[in-house]
C-alpha positions in Angstrom: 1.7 4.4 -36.8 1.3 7.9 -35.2 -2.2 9.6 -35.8 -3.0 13.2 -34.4 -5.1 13.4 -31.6 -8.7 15.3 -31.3 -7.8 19.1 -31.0 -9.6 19.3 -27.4 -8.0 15.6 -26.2 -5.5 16.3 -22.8 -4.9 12.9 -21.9 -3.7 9.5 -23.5 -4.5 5.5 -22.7 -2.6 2.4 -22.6 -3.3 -1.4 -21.9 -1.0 -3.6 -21.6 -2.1 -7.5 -20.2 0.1 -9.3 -17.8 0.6 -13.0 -16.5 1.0 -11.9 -13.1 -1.1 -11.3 -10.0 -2.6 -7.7 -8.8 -0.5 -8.2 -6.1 2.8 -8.3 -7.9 2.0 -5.7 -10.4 1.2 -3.5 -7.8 4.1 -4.2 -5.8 6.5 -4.1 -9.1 5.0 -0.3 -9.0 5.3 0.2 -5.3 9.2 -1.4 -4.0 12.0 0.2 -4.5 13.6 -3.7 -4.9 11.4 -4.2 -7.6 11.3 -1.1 -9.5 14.5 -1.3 -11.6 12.2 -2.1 -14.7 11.5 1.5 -15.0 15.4 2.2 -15.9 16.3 2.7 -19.1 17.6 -0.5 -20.1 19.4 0.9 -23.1 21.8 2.6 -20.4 23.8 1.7 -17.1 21.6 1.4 -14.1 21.9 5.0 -12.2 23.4 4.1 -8.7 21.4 6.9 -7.1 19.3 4.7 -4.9 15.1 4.5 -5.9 13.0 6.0 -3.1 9.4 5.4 -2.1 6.9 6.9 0.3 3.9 5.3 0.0 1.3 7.3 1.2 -1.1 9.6 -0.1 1.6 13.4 -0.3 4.4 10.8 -0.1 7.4 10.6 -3.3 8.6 7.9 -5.7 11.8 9.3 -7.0 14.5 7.4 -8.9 16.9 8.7 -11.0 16.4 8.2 -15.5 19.5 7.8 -17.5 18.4 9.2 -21.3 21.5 9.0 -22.9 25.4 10.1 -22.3 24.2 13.7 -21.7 21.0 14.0 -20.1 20.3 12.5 -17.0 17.3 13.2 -14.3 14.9 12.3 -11.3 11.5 11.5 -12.3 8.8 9.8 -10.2 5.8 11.2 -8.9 3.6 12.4 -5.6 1.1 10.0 -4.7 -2.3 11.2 -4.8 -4.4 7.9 -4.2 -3.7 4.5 -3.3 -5.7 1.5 -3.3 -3.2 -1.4 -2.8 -3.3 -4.0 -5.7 -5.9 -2.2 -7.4 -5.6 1.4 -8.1 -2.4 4.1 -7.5 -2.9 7.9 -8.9 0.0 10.2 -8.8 1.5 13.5 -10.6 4.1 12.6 -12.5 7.5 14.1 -12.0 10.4 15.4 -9.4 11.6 18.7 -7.9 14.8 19.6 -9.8 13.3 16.9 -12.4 10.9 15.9 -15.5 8.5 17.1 -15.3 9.3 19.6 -13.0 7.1 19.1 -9.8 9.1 22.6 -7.8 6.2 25.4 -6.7 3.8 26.1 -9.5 5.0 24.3 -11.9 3.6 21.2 -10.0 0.4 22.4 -11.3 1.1 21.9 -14.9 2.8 18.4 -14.3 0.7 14.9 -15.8 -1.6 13.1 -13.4 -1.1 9.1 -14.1 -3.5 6.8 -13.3 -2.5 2.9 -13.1 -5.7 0.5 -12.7 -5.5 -2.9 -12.2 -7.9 -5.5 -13.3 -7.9 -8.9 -12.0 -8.8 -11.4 -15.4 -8.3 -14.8 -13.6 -4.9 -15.7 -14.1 -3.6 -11.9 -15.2 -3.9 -8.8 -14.6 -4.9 -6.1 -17.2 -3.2 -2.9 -16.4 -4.9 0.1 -18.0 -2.4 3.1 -17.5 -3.8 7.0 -18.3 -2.1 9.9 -18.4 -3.7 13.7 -18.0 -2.5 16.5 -18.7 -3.3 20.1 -16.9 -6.0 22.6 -17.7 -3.1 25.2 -17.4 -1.1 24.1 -20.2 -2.6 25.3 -24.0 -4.1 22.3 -25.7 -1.2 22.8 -28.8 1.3 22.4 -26.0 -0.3 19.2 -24.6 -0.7 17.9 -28.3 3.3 18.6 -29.0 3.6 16.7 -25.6 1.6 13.7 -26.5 2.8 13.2 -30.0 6.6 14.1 -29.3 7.0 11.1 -27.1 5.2 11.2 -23.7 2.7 8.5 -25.1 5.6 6.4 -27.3 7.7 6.7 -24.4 5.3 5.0 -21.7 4.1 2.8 -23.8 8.0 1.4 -24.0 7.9 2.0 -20.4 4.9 -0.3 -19.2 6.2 -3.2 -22.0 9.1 -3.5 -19.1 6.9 -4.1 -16.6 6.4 -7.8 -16.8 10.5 -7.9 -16.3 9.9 -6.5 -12.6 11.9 -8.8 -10.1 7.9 -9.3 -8.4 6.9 -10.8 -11.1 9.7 -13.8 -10.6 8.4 -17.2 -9.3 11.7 -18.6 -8.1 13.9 -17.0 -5.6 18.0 -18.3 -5.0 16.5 -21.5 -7.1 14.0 -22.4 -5.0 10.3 -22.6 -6.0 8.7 -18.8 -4.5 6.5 -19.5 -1.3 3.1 -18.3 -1.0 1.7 -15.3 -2.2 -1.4 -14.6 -0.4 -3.1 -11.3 0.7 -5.1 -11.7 4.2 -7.6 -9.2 5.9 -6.6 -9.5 9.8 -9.4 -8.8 12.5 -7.5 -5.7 13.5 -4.3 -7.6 14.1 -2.6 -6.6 11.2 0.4 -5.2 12.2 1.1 -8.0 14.7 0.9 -10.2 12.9 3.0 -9.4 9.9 5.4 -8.4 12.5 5.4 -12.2 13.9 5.9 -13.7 10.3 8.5 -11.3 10.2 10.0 -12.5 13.0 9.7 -16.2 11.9 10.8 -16.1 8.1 12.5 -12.9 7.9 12.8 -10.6 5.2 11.9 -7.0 4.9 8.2 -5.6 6.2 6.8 -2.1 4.7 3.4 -1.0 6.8 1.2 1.1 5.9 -1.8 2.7 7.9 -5.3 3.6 6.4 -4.2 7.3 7.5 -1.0 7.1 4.7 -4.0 6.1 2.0 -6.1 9.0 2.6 -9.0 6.2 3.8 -11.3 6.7 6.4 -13.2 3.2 6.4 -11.3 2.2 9.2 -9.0 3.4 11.9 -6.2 6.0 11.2 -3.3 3.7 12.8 -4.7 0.2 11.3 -3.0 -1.5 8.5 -4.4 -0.6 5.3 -1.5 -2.2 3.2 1.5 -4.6 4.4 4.1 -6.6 2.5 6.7 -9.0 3.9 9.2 -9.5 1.3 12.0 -11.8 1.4 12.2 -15.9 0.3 8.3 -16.0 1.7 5.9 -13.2 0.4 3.3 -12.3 2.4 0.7 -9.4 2.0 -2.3 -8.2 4.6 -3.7 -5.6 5.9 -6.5 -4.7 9.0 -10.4 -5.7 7.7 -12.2 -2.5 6.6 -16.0 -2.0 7.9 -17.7 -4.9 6.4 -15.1 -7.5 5.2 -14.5 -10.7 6.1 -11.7 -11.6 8.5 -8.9 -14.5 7.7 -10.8 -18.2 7.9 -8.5 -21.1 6.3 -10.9 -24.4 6.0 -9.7 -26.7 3.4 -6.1 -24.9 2.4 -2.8 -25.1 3.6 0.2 -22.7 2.9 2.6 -24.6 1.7 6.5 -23.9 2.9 7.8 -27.3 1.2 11.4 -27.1 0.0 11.9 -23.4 0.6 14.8 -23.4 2.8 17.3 -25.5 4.0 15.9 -28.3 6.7 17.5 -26.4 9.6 16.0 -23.2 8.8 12.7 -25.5 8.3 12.8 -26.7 11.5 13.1 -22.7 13.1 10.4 -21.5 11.3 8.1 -24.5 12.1 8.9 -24.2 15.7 8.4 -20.4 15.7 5.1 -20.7 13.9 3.9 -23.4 16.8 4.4 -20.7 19.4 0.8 -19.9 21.0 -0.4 -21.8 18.1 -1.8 -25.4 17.4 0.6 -28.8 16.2 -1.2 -30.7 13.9 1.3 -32.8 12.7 5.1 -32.7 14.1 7.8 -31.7 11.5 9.2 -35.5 11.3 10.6 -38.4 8.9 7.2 -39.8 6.6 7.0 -43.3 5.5 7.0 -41.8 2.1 10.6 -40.5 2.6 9.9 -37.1 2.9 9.8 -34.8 6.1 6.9 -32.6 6.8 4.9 -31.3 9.6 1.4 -29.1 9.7 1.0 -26.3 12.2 -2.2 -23.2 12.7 0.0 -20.4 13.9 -1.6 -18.3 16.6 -3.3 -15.9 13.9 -5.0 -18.9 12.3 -2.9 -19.7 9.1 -2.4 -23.4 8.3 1.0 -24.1 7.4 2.7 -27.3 5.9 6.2 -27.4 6.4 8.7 -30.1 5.0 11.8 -31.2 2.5 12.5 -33.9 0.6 16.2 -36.0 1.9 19.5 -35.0 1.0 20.1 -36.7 -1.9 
């Protein structure tokens, strides 16, 4: 039930807990691909493609379908971005609602999105503020008339974000792992790139505003496609990639041909530890350190 808010309150919160990763939350916030959940889903999916710029000044813009006779961009300016953990921006669009065009961007909402990791979900705590140059009546008529109602409908959908699916083309998902590079970074999400395929989004420390690191290194990268990968460059003080005792497994997600490619690709400059062969078991598999230390093992079961 609806309750009025203290006369002096300018900002509402909601939790909402998830059986997902940080990592795919964030990124169901953060890809175009995976931001349909936002849509309306009582209405026809706007064919006015979603666009993102993720970097501190950069736009999210997609396109919200109310009903038969209102239609608008929404979206928001990104004013901070900590990747899988935090992501502040003003809420709105030029030529949209709210209206982010010259001063107007100074009444808009500021929405905060924090992720918490709990183990095996995350709890997403989502706050909205409103501006010190609107009147308080006007931010209470806001709150209560639907702003708070409607994003609380809006973060339910969440958890139907296309990141948060753990089978792709009905294979079982490969790993999702996140890996601080010694400064290699970008070549190396470049090489699994290269390998696997599938679609890379870079982002330096400069794009984030952070200054713990290099301008040009890798603050945040995501490979995207049948394998998901995410890394970025070690700030000042963290620990660099080091696999002892785990293996990345690639079993049975693609066809043995493309199996084969990707093992031999991964080999290059990099250390066999087992060849991609027959098993006594039945099975075919193979173990291989790539040349930026990640231990993969490779394999399929036969053609039945």
């Amino acid at each position: 039930m609806m309750t009025d808010l203290p006369t002096q309150d300018r900002s509402f919160t909601l939790t909402r807990t998830l059986a997902a990763s940080r990592h795919a939350v964030f990124t169901a916030w953060t890809d175009p691909e995976h931001l349909a959940w936002f849509y309306n889903p009582d209405m026809p999916t706007p064919t006015t493609p979603i666009e993102v710029d993720l970097r501190v000044g950069g736009t999210w813009k997609q396109q919200m379908i109310v009903d038969e006779n209102l239609s608008y961009p929404t979206g928001g300016i990104y004013l901070e971005i900590v990747p899988d953990e935090r992501l502040v921006f003003r809420w709105g669009a030029v030529g949209g609602w709210p209206e982010l065009d010259g001063e107007s961007e100074l009444t808009a909402p500021v929405v905060t999105v924090q992720l918490t990791d709990l183990g095996t979900a995350t709890e997403l705590v989502l706050t909205v503020q409103f501006s010190e140059h609107l009147d308080i009546e006007e931010v209470q008529k806001l709150i209560l008339g639907g702003a708070r109602e409607g994003w609380g409908a809006t973060i339910d959908r969440v958890k139907d974000s296309t990141a948060m699916t753990t089978v792709t083309n009905g294979r079982m998902a490969g790993p999702q792992i996140y890996v601080f590079f010694p400064g290699t970074a970008r070549e190396a999400l470049n090489f699994y790139a290269d390998v696997i395929g599938g679609e890379l989004s870079l982002h330096t420390y400069e794009d984030f505003g952070r200054s713990d690191g290099p301008p040009e290194a890798v603050a945040h990268g995501v490979l995207n496609g049948v394998v998901a990968l995410a890394g970025s460059d070690a700030a000042e003080g963290q620990t660099t990639v080091r696999l002892e005792g785990i293996m990345l497994s690639l079993l049975g997600t693609a066809e043995p041909t493309v199996l084969h490619e990707w093992f031999d690709k991964l080999s290059v400059d990099g250390s066999v530890l087992d060849p991609l062969s027959p098993k006594p078991w039945g099975a075919s598999d193979g173990q291989v350190i790539d040349r930026h230390g990640l231990h993969w093992l490779v394999g399929y079961e036969p053609a039945t």
